[in-house]
N, CA, C and O atoms as CSV, one atom per row, in Angstrom:
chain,resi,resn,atom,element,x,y,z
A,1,UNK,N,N,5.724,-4.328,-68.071
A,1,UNK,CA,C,4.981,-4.814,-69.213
A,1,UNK,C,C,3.847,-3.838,-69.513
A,1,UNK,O,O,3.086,-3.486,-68.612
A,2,UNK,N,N,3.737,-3.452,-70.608
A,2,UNK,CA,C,2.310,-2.525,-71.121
A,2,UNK,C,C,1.505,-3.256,-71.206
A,2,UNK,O,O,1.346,-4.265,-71.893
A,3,UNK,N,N,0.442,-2.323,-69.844
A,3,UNK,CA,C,-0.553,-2.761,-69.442
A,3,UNK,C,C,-1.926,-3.404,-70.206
A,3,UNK,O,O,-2.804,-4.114,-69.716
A,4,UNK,N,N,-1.787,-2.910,-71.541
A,4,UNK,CA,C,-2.684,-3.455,-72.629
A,4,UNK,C,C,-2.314,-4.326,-72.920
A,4,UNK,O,O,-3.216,-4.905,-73.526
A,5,UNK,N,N,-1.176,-5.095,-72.886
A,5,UNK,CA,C,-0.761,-6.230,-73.315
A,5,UNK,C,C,-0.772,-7.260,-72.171
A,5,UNK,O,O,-0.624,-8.465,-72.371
A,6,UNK,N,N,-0.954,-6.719,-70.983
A,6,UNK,CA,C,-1.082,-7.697,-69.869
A,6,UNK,C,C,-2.443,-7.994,-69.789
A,6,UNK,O,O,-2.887,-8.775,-68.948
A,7,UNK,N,N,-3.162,-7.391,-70.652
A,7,UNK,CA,C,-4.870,-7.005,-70.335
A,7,UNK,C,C,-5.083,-8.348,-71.249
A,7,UNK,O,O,-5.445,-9.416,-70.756
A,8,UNK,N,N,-4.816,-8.164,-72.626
A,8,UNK,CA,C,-4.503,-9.443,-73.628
A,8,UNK,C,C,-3.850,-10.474,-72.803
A,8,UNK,O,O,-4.388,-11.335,-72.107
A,9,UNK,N,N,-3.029,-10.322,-72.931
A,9,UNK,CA,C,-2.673,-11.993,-72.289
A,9,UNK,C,C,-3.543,-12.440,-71.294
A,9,UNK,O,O,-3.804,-13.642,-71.351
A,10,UNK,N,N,-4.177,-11.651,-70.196
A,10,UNK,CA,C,-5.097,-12.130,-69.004
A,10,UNK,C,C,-5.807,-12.873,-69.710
A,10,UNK,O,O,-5.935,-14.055,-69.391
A,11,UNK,N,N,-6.521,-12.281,-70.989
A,11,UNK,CA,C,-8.049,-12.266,-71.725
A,11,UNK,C,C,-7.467,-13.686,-72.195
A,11,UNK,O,O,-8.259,-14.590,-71.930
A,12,UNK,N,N,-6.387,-14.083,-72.771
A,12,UNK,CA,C,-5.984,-15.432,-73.091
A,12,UNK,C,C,-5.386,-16.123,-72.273
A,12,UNK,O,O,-4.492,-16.731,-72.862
A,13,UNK,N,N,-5.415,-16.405,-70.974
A,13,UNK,CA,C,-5.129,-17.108,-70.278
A,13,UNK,C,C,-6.742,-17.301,-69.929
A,13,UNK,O,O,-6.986,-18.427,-70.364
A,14,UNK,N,N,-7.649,-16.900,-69.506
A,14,UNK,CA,C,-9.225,-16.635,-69.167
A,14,UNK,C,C,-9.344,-17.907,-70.364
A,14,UNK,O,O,-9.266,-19.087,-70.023
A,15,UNK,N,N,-9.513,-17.551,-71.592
A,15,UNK,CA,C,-10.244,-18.041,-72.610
A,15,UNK,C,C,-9.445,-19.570,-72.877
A,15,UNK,O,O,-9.885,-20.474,-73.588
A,16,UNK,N,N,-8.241,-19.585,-72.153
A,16,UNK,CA,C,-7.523,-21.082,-72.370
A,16,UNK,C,C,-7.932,-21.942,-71.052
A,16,UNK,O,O,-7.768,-23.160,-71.113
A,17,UNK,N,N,-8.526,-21.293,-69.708
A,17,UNK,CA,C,-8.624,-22.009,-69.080
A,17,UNK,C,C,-10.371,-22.179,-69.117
A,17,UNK,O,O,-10.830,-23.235,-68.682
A,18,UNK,N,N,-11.059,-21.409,-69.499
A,18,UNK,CA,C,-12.471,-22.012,-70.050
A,18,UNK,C,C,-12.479,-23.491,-71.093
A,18,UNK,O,O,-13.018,-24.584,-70.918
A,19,UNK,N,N,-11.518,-22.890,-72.364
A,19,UNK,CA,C,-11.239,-24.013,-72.983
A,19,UNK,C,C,-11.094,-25.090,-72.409
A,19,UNK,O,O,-12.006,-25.910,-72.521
A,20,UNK,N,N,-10.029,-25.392,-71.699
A,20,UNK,CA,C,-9.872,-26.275,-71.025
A,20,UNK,C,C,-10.998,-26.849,-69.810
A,20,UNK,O,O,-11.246,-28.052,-69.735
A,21,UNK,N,N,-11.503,-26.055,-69.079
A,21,UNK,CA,C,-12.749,-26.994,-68.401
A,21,UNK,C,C,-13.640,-27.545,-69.322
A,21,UNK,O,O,-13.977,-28.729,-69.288
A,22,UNK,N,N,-14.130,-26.536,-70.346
A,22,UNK,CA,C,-15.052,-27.135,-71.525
A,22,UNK,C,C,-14.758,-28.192,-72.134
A,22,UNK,O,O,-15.700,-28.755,-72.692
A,23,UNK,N,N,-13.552,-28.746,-72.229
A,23,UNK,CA,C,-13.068,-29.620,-72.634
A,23,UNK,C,C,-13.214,-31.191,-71.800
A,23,UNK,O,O,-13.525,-32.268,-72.310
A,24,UNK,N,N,-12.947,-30.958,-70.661
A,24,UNK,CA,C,-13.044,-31.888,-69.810
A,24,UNK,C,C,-14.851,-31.843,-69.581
A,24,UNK,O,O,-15.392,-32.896,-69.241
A,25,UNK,N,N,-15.291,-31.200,-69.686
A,25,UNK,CA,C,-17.130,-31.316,-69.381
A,25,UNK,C,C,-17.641,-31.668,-70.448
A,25,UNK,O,O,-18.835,-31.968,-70.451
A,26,UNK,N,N,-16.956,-31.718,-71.510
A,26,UNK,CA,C,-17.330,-32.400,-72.638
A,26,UNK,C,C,-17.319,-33.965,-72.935
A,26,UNK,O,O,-17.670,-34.511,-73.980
A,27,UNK,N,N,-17.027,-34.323,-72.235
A,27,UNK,CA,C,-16.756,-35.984,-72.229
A,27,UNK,C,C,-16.281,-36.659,-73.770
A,27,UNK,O,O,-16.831,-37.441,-74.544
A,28,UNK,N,N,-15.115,-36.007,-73.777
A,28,UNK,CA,C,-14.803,-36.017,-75.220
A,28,UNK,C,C,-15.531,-35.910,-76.544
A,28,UNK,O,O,-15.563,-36.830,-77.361
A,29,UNK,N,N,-16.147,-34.668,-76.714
A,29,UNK,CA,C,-16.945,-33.890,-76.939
A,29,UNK,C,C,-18.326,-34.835,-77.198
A,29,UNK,O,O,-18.962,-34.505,-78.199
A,30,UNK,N,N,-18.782,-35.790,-76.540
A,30,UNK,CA,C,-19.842,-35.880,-76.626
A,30,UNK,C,C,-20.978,-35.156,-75.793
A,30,UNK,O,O,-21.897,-35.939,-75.550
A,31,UNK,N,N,-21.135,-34.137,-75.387
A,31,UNK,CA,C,-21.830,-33.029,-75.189
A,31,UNK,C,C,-21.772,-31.812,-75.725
A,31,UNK,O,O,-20.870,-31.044,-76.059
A,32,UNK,N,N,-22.868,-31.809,-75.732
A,32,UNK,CA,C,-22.710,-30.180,-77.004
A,32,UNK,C,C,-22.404,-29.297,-76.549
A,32,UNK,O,O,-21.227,-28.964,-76.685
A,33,UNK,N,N,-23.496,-28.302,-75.619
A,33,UNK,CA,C,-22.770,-27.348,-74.103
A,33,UNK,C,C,-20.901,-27.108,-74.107
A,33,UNK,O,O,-20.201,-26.213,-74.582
A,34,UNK,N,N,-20.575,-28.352,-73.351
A,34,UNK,CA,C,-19.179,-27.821,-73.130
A,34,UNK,C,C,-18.797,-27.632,-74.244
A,34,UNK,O,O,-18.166,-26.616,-74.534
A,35,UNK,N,N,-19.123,-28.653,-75.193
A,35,UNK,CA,C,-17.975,-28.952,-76.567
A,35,UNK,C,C,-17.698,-27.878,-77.141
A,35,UNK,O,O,-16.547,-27.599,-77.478
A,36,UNK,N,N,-19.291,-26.677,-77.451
A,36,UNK,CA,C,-19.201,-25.345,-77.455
A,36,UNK,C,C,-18.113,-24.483,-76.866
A,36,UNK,O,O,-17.535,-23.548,-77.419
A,37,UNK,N,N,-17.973,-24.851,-75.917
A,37,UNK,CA,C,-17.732,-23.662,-74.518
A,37,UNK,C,C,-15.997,-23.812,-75.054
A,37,UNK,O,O,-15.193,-22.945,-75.396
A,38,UNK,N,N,-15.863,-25.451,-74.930
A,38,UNK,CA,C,-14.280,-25.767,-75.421
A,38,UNK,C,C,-13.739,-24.841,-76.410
A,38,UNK,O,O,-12.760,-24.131,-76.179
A,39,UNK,N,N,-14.665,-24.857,-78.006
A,39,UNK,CA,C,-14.048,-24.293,-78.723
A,39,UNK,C,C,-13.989,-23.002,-78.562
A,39,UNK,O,O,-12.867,-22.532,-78.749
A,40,UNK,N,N,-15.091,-22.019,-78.182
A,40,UNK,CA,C,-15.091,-21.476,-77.973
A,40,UNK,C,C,-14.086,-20.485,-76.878
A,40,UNK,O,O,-13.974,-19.266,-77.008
A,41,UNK,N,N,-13.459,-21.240,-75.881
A,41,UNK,CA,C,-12.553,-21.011,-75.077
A,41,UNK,C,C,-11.476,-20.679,-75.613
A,41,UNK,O,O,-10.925,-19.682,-75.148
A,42,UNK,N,N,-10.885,-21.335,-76.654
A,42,UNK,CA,C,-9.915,-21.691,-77.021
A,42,UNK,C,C,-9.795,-20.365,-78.452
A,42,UNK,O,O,-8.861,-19.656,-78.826
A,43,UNK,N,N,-11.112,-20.508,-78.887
A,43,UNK,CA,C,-10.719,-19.667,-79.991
A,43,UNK,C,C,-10.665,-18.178,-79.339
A,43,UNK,O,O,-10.041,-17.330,-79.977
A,44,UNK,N,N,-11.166,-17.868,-78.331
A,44,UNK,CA,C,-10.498,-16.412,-77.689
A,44,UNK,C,C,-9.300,-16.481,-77.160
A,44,UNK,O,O,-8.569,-15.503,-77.323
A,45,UNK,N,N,-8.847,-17.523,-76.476
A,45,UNK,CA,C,-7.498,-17.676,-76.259
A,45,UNK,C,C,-6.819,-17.754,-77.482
A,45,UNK,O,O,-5.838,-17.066,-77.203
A,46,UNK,N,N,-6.716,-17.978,-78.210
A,46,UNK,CA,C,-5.914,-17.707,-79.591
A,46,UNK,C,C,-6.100,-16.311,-80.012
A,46,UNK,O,O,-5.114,-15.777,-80.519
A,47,UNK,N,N,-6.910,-15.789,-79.927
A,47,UNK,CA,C,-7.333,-14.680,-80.638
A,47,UNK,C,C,-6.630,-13.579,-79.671
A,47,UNK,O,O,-6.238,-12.529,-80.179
A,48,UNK,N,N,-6.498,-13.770,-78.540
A,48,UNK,CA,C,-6.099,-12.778,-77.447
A,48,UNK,C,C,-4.712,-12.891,-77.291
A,48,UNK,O,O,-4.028,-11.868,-77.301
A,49,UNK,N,N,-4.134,-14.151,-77.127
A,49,UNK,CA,C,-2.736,-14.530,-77.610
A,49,UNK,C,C,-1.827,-13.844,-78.826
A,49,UNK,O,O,-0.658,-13.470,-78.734
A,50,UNK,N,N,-2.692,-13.786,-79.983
A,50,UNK,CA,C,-1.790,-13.656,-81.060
A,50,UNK,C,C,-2.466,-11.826,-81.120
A,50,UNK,O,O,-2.316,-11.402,-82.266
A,51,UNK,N,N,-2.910,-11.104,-80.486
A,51,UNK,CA,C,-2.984,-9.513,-80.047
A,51,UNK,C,C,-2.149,-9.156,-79.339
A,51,UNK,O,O,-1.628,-8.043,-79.411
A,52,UNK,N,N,-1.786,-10.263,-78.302
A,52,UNK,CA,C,-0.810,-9.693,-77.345
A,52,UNK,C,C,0.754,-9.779,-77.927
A,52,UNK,O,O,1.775,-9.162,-77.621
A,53,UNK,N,N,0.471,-10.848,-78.926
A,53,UNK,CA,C,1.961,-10.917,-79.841
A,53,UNK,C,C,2.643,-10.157,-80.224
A,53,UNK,O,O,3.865,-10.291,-80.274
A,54,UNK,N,N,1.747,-8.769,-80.738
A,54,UNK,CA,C,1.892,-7.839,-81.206
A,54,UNK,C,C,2.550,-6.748,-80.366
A,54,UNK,O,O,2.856,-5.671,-80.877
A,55,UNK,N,N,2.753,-7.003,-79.174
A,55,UNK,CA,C,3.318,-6.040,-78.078
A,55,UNK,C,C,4.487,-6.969,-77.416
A,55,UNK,O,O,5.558,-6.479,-77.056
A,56,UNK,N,N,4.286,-7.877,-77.334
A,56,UNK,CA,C,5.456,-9.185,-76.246
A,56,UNK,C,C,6.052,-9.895,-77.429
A,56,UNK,O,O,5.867,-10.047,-78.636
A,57,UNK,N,N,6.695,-10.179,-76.661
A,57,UNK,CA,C,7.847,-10.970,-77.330
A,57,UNK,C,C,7.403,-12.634,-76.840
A,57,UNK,O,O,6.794,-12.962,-75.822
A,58,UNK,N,N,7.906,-13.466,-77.874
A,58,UNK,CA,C,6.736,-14.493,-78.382
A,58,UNK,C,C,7.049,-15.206,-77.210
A,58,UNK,O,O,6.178,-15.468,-76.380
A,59,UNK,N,N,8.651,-15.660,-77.032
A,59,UNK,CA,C,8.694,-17.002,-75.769
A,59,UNK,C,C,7.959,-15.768,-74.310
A,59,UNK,O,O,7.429,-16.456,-73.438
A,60,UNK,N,N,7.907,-14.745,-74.101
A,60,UNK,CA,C,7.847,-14.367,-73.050
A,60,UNK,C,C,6.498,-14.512,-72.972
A,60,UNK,O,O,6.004,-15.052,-71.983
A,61,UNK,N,N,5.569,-13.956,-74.211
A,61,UNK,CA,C,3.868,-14.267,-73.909
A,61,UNK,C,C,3.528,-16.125,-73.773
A,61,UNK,O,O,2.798,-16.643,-72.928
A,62,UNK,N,N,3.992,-16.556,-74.433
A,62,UNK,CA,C,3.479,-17.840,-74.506
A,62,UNK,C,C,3.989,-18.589,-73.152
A,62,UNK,O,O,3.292,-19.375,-72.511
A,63,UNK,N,N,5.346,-18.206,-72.820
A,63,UNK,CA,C,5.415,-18.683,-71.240
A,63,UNK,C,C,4.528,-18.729,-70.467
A,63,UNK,O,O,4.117,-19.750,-69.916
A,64,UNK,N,N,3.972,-17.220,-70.280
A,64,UNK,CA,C,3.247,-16.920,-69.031
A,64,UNK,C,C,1.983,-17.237,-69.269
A,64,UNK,O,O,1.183,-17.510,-68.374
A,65,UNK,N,N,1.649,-17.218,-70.803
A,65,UNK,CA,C,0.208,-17.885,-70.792
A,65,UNK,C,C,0.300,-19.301,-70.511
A,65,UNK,O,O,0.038,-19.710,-69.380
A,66,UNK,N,N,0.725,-20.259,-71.645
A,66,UNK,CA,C,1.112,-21.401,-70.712
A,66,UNK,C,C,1.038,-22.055,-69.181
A,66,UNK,O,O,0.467,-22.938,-68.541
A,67,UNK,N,N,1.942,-21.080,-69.064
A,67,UNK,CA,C,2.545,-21.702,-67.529
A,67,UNK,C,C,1.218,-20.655,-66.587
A,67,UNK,O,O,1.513,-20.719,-65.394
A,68,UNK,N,N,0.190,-19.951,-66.749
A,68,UNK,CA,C,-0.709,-19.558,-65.673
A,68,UNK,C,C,-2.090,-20.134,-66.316
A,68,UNK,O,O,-3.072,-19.838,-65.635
A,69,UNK,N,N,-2.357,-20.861,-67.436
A,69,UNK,CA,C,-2.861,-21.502,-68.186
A,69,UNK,C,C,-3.140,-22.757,-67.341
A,69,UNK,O,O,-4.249,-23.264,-67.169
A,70,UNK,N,N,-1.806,-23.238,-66.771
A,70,UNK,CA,C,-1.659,-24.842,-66.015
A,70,UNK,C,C,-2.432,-24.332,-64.874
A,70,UNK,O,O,-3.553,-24.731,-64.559
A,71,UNK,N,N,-1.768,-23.443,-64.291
A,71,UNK,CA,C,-1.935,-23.252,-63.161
A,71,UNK,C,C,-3.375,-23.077,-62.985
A,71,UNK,O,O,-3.830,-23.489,-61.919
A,72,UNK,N,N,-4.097,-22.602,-63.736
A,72,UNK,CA,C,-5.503,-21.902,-63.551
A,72,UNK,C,C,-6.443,-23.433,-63.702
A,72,UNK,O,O,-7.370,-23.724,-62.947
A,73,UNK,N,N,-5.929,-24.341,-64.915
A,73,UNK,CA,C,-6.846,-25.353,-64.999
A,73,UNK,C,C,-6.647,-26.346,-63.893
A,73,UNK,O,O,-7.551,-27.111,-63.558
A,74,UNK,N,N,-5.269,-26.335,-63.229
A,74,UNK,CA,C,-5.258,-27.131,-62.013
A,74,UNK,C,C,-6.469,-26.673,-61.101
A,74,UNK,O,O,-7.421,-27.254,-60.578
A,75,UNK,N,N,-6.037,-25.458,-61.142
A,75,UNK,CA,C,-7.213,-24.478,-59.863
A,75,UNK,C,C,-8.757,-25.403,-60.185
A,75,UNK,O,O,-9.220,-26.253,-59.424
A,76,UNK,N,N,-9.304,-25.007,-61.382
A,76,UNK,CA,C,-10.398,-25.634,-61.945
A,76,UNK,C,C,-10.675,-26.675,-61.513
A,76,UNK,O,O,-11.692,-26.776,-60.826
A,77,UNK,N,N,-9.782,-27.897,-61.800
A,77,UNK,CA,C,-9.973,-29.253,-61.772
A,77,UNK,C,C,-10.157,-29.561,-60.260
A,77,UNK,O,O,-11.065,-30.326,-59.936
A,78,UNK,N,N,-9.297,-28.976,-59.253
A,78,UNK,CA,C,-9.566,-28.830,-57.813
A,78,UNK,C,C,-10.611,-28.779,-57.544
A,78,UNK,O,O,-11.239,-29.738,-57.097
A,79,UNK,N,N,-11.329,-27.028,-57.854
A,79,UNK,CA,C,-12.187,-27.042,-57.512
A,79,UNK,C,C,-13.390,-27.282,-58.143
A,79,UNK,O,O,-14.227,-26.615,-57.534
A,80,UNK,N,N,-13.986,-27.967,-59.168
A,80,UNK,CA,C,-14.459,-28.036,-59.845
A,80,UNK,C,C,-15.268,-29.811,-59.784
A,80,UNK,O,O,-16.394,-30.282,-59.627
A,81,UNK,N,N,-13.875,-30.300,-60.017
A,81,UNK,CA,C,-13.932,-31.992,-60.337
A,81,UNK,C,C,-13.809,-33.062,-58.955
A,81,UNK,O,O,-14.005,-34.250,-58.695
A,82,UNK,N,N,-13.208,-31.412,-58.056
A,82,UNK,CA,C,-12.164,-32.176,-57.320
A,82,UNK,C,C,-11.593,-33.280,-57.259
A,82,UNK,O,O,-11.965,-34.341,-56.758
A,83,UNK,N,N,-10.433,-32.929,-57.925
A,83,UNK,CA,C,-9.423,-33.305,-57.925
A,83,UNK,C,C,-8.210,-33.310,-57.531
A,83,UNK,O,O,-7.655,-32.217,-57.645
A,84,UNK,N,N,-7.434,-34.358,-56.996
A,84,UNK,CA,C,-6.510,-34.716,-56.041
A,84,UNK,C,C,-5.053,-33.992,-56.312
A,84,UNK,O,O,-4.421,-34.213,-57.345
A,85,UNK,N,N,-4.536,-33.015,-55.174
A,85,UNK,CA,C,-2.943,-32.545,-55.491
A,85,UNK,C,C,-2.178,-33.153,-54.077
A,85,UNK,O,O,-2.515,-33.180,-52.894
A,86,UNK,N,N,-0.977,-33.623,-54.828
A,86,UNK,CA,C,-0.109,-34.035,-53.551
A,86,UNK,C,C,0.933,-33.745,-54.030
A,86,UNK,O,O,1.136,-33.504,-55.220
A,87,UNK,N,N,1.930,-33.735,-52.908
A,87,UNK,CA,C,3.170,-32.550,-52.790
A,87,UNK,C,C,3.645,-32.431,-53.343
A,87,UNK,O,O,4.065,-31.283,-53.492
A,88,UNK,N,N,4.165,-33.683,-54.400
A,88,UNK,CA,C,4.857,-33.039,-55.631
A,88,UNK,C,C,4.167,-32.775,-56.762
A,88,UNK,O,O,4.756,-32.873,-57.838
A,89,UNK,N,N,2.437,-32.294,-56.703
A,89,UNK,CA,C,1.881,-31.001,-57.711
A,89,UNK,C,C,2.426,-30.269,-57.039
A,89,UNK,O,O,3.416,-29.864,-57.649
A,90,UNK,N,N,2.357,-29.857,-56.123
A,90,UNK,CA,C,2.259,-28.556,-55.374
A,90,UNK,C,C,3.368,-27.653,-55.813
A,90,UNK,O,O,3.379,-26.521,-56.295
A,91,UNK,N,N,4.748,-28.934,-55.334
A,91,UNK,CA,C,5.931,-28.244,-55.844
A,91,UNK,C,C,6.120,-27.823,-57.108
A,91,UNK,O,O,6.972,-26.989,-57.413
A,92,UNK,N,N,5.239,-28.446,-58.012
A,92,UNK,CA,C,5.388,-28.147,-59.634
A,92,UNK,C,C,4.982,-26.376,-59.771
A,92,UNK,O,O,5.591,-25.342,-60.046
A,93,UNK,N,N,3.407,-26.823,-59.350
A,93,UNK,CA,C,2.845,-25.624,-59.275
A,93,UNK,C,C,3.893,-24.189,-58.946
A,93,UNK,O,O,4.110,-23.203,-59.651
A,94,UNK,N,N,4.385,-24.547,-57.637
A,94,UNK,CA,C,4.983,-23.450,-57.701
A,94,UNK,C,C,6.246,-23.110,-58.260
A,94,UNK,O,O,7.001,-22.148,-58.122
A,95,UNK,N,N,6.276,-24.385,-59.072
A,95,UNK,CA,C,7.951,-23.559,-59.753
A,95,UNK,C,C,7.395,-22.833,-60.689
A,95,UNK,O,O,7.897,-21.767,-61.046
A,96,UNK,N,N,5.893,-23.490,-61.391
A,96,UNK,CA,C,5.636,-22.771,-62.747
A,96,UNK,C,C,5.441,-21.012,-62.389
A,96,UNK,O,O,5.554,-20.023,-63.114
A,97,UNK,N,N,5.066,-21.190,-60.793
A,97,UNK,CA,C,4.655,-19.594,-60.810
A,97,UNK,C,C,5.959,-18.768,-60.574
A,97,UNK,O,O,5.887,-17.572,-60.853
A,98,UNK,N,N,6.825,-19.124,-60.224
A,98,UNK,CA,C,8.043,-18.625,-59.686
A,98,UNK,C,C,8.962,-18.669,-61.185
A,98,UNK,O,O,9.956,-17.986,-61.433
A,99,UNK,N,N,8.431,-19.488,-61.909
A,99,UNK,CA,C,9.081,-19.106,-63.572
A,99,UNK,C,C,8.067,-17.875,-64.260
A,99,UNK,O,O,8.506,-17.398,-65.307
A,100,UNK,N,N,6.995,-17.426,-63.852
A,100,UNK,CA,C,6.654,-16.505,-64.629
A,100,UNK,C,C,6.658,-15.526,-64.014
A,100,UNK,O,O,6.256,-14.462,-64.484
A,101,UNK,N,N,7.256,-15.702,-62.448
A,101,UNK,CA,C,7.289,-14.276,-62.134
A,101,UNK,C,C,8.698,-13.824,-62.159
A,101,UNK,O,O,8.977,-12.634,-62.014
A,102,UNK,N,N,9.474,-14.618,-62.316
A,102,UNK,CA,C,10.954,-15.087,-62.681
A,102,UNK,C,C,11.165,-14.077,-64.879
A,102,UNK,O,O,12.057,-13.507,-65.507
A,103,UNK,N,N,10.255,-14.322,-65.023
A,103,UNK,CA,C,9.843,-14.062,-66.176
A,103,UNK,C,C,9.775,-12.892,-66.401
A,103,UNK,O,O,10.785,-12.402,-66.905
A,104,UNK,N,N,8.477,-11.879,-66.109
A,104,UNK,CA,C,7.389,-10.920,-65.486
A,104,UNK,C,C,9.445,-9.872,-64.989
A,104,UNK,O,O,9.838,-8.894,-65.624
A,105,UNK,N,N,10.120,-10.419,-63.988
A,105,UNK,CA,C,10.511,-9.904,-63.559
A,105,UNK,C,C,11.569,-8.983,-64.132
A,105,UNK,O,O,11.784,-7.818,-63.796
A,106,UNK,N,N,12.151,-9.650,-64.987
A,106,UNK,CA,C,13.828,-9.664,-66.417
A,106,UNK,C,C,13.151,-9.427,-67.581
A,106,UNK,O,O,13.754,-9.596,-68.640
A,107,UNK,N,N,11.598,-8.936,-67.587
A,107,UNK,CA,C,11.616,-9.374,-69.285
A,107,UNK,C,C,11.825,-8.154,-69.946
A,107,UNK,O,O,11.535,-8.060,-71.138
A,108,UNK,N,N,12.317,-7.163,-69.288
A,108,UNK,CA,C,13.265,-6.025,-69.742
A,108,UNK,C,C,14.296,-5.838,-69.654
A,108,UNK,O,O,14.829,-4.795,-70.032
A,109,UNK,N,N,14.803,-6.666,-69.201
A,109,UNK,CA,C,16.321,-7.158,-68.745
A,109,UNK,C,C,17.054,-8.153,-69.607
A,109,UNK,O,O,16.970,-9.232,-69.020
A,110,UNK,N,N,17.706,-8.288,-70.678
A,110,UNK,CA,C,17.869,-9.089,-71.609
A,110,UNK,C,C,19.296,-10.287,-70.910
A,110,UNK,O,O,19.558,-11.489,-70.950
A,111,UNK,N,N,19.963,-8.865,-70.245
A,111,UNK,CA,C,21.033,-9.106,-70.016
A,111,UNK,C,C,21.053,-9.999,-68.453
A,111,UNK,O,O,22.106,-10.445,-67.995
A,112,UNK,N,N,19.958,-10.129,-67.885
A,112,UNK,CA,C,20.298,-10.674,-66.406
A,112,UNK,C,C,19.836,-12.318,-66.660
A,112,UNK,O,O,19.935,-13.136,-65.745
């Protein structure tokens, strides 16, 4: 994957999982702070998303943002809210990562 485009997608996976804590610290946006932070999250994750569009191919970016998107706000909510994972997150978790590296791995490979 060209590395500028992995640089973008990072930058929107970053800005979707800010979104997302901001979101939850917002108490449905009745706080201003996060409610900020939310949109704000979100509108660089869009913005970094649809840059990286421009180099990836659409199901392959939006997969991996997505699916390391989950993964990152789980991380968050863990450590953050702490909040509770039992074995079958766990197992989720790791299929999502094993689909984007599953992903990551063929996505020059049309044919495998």
């Amino acid at each position: 994957m060209n590395p500028f485009a992995s640089l973008l997608l990072v930058l929107a996976i970053v800005g979707e999982v800010i979104g997302t804590a901001g979101l939850k610290a917002s108490e449905g946006f009745s706080r201003l702070g996060p409610s900020v932070v939310a949109v704000m999250g979100y509108c660089a994750a869009f913005y970094f998303l649809s840059l990286s569009l421009r180099l990836l191919p659409l199901g392959i970016a939006y997969a991996i943002w997505s699916g390391l998107g989950t993964v990152g706000s789980v991380l968050i909510g863990v450590l953050i809210w702490r909040e509770m994972l039992g074995p079958a997150h766990l197992v989720g978790i790791g299929l999502i990562l094993v689909g984007v590296i599953v992903l990551n791995v063929f996505a020059g490979n049309p044919g495998a």
